[in-house]
N, C-alpha and C positions, 0 to 999 in steps of 0.2 A: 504494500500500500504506500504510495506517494507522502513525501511527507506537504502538510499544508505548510503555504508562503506565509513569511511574518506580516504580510501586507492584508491577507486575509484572516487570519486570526484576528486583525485588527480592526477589521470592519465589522467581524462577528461580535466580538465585544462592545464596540462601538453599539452597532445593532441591539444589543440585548440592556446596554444603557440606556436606549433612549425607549425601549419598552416598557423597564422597569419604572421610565418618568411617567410615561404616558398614564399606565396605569395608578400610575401615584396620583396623576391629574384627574383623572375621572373620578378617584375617590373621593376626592376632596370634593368634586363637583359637585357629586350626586350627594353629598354629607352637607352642602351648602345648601341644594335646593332643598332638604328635608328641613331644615331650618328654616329656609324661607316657605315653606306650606306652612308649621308649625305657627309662623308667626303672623298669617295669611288668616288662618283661623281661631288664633287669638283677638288681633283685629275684629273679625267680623263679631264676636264675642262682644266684643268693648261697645261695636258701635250698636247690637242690638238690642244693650240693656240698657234699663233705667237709672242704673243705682249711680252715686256721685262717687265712688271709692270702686277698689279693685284693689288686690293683693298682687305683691309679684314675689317669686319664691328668689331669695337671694341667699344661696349657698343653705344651711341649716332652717334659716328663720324665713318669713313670711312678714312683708314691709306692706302699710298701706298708703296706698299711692290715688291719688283721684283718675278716674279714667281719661281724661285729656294727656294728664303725662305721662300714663303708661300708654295713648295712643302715640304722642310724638317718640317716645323712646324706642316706642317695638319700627314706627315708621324709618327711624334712623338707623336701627340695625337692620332694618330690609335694603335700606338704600346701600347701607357698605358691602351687607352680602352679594348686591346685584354687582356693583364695581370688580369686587373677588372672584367673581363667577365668570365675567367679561374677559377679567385677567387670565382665567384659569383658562377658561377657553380658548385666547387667543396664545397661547404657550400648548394647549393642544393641538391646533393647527398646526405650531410653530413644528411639533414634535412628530404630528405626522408627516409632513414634510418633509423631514429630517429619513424618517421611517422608509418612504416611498425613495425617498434617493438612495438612502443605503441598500436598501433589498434589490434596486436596479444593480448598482454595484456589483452587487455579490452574485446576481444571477449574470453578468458578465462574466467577473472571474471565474465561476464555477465550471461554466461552458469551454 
């Protein structure tokens, strides 16, 4: 059996780097947008009840908060999660890109 070129090995490695990102990317993603339903449904919580007060669970204890600040709060962490999400995505892209040029690569060399 042939031994493999160090040039190849190296694309291989390279290759199984940018998979290992990739799917590090997607997790994050999908962990972002379960956060952002989460907070999608808190929301509609807030905005279909009457009461003047809401609780928000912070670490052990349980803080009461009037339902306007707990709407701008949950509003403002949906806004940074959608930024995160934007990010992640576009480093997804970035990394399938990366993906598609190296597998061209390697099905060169191979042949």
């Amino acid at each position: 059996m042939p031994e493999i070129p160090e040039e190849t090995k190296n694309l291989i490695v390279q290759f199984q780097n940018y998979q290992q990102q990739l799917q590090s990317i997607v997790i994050q993603k999908e962990s972002l947008k379960m956060q952002n339903l989460e907070i999608d449904r808190a929301l509609e919580e807030l905005n279909s009840t009457n009461q003047k007060n809401a609780y928000k669970i912070a670490g052990q204890i349980m803080i009461s908060k009037t339902v306007e600040e707990l709407k701008k709060e949950l509003s403002e962490t949906k806004e940074n999660i959608d930024v995160r999400v934007k990010s992640l995505e576009k480093n997804e892209e970035r990394v399938n890109n990366k993906l598609k040029d190296l597998q061209t690569r390697l099905k060169e060399v191979i042949k």
